[in-house]
C-alpha positions as a Markdown table, in Angstrom:
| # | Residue | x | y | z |
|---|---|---|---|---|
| 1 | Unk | 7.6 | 6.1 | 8.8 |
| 2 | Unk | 4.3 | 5.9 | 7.5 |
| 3 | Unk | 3.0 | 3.3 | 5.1 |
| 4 | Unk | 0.2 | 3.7 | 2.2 |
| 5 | Unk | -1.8 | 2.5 | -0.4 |
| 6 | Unk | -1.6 | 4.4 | -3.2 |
| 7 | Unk | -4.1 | 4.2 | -6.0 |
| 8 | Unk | -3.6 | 5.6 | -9.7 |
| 9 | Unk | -6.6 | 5.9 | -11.6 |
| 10 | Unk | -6.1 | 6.8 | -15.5 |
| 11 | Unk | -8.9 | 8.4 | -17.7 |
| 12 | Unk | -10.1 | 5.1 | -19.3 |
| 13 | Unk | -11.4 | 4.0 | -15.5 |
| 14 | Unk | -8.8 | 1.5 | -15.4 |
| 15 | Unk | -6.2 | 1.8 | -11.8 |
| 16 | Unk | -3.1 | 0.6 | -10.9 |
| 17 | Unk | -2.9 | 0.1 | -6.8 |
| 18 | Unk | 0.5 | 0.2 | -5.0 |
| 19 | Unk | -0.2 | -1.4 | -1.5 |
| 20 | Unk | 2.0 | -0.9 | 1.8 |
| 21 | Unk | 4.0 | 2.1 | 0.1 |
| 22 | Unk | 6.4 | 2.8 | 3.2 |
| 23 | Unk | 7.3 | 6.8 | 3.0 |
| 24 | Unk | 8.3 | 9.6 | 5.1 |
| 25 | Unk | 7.0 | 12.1 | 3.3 |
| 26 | Unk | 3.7 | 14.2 | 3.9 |
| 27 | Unk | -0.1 | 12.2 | 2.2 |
| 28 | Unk | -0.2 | 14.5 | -0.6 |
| 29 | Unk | 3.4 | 13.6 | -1.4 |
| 30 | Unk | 3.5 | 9.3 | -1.1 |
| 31 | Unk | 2.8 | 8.7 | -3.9 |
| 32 | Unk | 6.2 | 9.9 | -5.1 |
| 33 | Unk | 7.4 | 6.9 | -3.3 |
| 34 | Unk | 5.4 | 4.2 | -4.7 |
| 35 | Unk | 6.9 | 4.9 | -7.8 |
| 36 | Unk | 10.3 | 3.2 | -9.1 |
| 37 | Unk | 11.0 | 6.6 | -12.0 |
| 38 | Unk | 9.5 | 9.7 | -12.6 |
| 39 | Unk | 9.3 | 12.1 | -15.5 |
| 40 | Unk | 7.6 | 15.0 | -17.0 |
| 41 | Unk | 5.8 | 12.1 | -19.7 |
| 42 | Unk | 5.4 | 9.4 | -17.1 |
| 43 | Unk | 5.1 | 7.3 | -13.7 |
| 44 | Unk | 7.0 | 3.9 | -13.7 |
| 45 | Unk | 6.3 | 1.4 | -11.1 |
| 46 | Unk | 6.7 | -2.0 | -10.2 |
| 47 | Unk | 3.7 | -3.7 | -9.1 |
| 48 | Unk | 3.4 | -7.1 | -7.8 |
| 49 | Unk | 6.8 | -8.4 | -10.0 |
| 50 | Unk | 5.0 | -6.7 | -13.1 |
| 51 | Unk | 6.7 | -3.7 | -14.8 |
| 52 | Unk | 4.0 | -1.2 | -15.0 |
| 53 | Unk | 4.6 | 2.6 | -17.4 |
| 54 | Unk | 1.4 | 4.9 | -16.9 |
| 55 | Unk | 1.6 | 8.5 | -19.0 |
| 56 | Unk | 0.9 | 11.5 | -17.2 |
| 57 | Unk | -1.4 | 12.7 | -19.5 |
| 58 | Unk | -3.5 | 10.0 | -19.1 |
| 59 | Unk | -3.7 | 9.7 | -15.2 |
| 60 | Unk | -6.8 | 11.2 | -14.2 |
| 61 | Unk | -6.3 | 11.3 | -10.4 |
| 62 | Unk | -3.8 | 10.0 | -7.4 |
| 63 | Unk | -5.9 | 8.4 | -4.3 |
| 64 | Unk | -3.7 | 7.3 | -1.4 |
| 65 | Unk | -5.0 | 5.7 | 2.1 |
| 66 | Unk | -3.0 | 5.3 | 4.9 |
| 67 | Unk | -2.6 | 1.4 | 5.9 |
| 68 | Unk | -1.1 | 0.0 | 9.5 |
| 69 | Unk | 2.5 | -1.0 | 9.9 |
| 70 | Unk | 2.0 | -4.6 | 7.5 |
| 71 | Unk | 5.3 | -6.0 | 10.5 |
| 72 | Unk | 3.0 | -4.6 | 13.5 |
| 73 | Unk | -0.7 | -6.0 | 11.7 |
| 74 | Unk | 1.2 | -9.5 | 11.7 |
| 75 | Unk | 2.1 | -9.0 | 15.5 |
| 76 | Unk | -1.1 | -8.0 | 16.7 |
| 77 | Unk | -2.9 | -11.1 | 14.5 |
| 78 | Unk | -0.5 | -13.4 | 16.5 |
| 79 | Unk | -1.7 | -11.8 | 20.2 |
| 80 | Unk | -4.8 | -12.1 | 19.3 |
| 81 | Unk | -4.3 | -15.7 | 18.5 |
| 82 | Unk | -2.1 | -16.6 | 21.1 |
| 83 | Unk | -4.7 | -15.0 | 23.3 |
| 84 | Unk | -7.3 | -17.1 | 22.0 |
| 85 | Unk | -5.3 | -20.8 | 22.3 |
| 86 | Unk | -4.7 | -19.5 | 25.7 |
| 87 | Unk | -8.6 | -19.0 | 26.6 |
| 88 | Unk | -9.6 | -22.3 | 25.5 |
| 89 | Unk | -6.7 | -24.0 | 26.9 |
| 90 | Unk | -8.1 | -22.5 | 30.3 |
| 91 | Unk | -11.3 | -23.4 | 29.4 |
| 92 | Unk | -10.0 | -27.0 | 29.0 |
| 93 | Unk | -10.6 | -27.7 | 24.9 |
């Protein structure tokens, strides 16, 4: 499983971003994922506890960047921490 940021830009210049979509499908496809419905007239997605309805006709593009793991980002911020107390506790602070 990959996981993505997916960004929907409409025509006014306005965008909507999705963060840490999880999906198993290919890039060009994710986007798919981040949202909650999808029809012929629009894309419905949830957003941060907001309810958000964006019509088709006036998205103007789809961008979507692939994030880390968010669980394996938190581990390796914790190792590097943990390596950090360690080298000043050897360093005697």
């Amino acid at each position: 499983m990959k996981y993505y940021d997916v960004t929907f830009h409409g025509v006014s210049g306005r965008a909507v971003i999705k963060r840490t979509v999880p999906s198993d499908k290919e890039p060009f496809d994710a986007w798919q994922d981040a949202c909650t419905k999808v029809t012929e007239e629009e894309l419905q997605l949830l957003v941060n506890d907001a309810y958000v309805v964006i019509a088709r006709k006036l998205l103007a593009r789809i961008d979507i960047e692939e994030v880390k793991d968010p669980i394996e980002e938190a581990q390796t911020r914790k190792d590097e921490l943990t390596n950090v107390i360690n080298t000043l506790s050897n360093m005697g602070f």
